[in-house]
C-alpha positions as CSV (number, residue, x, y, z in Angstrom):
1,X,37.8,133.8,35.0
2,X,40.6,133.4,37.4
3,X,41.8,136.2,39.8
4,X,44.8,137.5,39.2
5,X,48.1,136.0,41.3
6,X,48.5,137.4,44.7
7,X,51.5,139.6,45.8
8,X,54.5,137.0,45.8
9,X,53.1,134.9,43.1
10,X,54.7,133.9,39.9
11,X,53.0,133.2,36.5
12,X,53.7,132.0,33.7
13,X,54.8,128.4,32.7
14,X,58.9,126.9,32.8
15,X,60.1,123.9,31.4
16,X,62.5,121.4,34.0
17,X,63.4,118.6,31.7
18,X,60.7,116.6,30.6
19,X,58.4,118.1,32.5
20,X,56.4,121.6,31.4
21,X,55.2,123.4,34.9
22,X,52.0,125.8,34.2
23,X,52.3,127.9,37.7
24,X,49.0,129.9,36.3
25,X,47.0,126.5,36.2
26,X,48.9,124.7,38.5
27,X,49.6,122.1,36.0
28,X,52.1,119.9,35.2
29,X,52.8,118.0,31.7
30,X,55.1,115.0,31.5
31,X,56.3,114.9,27.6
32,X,52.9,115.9,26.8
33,X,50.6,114.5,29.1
34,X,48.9,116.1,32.3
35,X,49.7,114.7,35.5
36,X,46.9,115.8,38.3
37,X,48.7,116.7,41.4
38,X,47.7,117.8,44.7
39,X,48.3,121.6,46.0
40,X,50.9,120.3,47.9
41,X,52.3,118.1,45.8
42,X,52.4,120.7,43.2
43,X,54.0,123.3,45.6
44,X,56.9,120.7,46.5
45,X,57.1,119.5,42.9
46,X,57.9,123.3,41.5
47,X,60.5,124.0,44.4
48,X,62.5,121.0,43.5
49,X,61.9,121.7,39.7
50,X,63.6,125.0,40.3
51,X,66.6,123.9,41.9
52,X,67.4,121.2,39.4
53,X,70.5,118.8,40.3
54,X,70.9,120.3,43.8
55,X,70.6,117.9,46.9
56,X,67.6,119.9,49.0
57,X,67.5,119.1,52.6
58,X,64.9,117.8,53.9
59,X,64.5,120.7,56.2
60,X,64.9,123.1,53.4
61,X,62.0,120.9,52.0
62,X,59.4,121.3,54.5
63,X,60.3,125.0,55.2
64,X,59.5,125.8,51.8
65,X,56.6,124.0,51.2
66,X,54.9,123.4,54.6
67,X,56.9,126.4,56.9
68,X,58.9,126.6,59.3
69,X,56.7,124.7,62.1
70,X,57.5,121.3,59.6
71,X,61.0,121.5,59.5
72,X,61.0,118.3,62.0
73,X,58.9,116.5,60.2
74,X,60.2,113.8,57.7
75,X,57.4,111.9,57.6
76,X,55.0,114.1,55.8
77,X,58.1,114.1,53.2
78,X,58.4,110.7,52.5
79,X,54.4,110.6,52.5
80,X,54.7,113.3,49.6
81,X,57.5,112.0,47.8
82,X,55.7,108.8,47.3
83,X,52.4,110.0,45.9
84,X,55.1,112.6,43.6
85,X,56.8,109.3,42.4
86,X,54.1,107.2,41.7
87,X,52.4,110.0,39.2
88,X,55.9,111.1,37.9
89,X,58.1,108.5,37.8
90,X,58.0,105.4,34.8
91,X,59.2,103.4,37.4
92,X,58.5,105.0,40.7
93,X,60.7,101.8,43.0
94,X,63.4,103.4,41.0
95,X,62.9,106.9,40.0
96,X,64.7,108.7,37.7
97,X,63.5,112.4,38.6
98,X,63.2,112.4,41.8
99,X,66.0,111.0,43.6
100,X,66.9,110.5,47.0
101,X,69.9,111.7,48.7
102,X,70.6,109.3,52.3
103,X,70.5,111.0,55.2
104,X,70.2,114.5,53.6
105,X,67.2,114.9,51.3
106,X,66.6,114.7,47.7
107,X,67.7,116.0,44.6
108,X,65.4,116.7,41.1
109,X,66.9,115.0,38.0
């Protein structure tokens, strides 16, 4: 059985579109299906998720996800954002969910 959620946790499951986010299984359902994600790429998927339609820096991005000591690097989000689209998106060379904002971040669709 799994431990319960340590202090600063959240359970339960939300829905963000067409997507279904199980934060006790760390799981993620596009219309229907499970999509296997890394912890990471969970972590980033869910903060975006819950700040639907709002461009996210790429700064706020990485302090969220990988802390403060990432804040300057990019890189690791683009990286991320890739492996996100190509499990995500129908058509990750032009995605749908996760879009790009030039020269500030991205935004969750």
């Amino acid at each position: 059985h799994q431990a319960p959620p340590a202090a600063g946790e959240e359970t339960g499951s939300f829905e963000a579109g067409d997507f279904r986010i199980d934060l006790d299984s760390r799981r993620v359902h596009i219309t229907g299906r499970e999509v296997r994600l890394t912890p990471k790429e969970f972590d980033l998927f869910v903060y975006m998720a819950r700040h639907p339609s709002r461009v996210l820096s790429h700064a706020a991005l990485l302090e969220a996800v990988w802390g403060q000591a990432f804040q300057e690097q990019p890189e690791y989000l683009r990286v991320f954002m890739g492996q996100l689209r190509k499990k995500l998106e129908p058509d990750p060379s032009n995605p749908r969910y996760l879009v790009t904002e030039p020269w500030v971040g991205y935004r969750f669709n």
